[in-house]
C-alpha positions as protocol buffer text, in pm:
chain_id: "A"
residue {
  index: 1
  type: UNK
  ca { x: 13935 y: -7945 z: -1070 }
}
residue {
  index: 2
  type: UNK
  ca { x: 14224 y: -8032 z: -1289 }
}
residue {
  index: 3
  type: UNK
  ca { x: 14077 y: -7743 z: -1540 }
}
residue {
  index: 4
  type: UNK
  ca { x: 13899 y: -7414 z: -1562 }
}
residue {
  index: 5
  type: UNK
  ca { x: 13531 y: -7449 z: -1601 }
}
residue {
  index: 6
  type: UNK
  ca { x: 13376 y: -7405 z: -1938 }
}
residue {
  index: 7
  type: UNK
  ca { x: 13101 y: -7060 z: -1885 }
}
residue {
  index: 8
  type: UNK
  ca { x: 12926 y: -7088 z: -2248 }
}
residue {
  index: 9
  type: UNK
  ca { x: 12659 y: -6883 z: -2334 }
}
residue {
  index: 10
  type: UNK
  ca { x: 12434 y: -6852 z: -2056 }
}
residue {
  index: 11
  type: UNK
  ca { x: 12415 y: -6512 z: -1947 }
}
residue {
  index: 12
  type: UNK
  ca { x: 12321 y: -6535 z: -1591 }
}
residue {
  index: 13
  type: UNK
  ca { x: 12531 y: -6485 z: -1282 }
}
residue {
  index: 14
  type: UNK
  ca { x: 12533 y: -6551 z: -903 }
}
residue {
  index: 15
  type: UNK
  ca { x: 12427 y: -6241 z: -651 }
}
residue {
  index: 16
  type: UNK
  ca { x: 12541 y: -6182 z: -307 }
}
residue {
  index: 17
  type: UNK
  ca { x: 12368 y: -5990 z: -60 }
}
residue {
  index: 18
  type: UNK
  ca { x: 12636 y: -5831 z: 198 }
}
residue {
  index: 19
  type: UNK
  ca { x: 12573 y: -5723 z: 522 }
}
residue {
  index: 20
  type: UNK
  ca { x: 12832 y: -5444 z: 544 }
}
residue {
  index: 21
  type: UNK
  ca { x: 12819 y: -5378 z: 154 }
}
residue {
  index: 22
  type: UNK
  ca { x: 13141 y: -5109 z: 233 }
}
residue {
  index: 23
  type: UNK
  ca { x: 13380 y: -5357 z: 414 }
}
residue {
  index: 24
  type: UNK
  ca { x: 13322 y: -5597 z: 124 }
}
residue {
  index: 25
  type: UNK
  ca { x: 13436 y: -5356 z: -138 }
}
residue {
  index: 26
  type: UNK
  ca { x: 13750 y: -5179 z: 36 }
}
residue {
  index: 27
  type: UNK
  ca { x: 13834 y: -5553 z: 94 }
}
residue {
  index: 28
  type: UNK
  ca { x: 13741 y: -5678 z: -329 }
}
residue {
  index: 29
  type: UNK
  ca { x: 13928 y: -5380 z: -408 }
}
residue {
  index: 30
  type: UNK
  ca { x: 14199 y: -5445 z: -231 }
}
residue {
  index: 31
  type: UNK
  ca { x: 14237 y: -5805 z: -370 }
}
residue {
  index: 32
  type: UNK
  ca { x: 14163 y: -5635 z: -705 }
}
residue {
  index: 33
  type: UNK
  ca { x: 13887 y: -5839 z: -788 }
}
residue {
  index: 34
  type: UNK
  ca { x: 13631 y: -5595 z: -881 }
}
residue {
  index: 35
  type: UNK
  ca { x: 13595 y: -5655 z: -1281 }
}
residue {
  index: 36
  type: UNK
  ca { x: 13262 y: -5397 z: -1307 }
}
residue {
  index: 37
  type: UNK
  ca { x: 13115 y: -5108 z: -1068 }
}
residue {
  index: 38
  type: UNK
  ca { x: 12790 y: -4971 z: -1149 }
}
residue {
  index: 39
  type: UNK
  ca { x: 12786 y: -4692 z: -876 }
}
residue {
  index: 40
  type: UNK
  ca { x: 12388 y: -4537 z: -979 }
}
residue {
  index: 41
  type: UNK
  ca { x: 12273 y: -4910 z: -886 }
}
residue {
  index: 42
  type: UNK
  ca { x: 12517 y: -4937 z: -597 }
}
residue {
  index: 43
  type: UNK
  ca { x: 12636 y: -5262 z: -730 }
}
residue {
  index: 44
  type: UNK
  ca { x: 12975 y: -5384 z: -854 }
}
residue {
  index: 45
  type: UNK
  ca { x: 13100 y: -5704 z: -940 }
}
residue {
  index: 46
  type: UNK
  ca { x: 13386 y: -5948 z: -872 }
}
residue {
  index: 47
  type: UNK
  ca { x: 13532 y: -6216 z: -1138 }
}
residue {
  index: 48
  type: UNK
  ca { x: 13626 y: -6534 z: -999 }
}
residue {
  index: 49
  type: UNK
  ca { x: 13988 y: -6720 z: -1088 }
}
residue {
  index: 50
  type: UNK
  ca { x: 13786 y: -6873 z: -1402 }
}
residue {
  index: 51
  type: UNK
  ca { x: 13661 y: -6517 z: -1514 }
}
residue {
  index: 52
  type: UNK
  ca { x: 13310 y: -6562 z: -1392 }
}
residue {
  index: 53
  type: UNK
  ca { x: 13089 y: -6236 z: -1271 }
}
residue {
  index: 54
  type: UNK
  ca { x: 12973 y: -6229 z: -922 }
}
residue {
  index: 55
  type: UNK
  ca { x: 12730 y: -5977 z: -798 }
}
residue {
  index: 56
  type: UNK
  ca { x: 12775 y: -5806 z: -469 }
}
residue {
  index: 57
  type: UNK
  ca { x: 12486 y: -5616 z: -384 }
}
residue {
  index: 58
  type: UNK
  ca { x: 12390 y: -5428 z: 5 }
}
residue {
  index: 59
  type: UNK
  ca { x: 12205 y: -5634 z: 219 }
}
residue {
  index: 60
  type: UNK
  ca { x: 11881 y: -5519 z: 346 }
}
C-alpha cells in the first residue's frame, strides 16, 4: 500500500487471544507498541504503523 489506510468512524477493533499472554507483552513492550493497558481486565493493546488498536487478550 502506497498509503496509510483511512480508520473512519467505526469503533470496533481486532482481538487476539495469546497463548503465553506474558511473553507477548515483555516482547510489545519492548517494541513499544503498547498504546493502552487496562491491568483490572488483564488486557492491553498494541497500535499498528497506521495507528490502529489491537487487542491482546490471555488465551484460555
Amino acid at each position: 500500500m502506497d498509503r496509510p489506510y483511512e480508520l473512519g468512524d467505526n469503533e470496533i477493533h481486532l482481538a487476539f487471544a495469546v497463548d503465553d499472554f506474558d511473553a507477548a507483552y515483555k516482547k510489545h513492550k519492548e517494541m513499544g507498541c503498547i498504546c493502552f493497558e487496562n491491568p483490572s481486565m488483564g488486557i492491553y493493546f498494541i497500535e499498528d504503523p497506521d495507528g490502529y488498536w489491537l487487542e491482546i487478550v490471555p488465551g484460555k
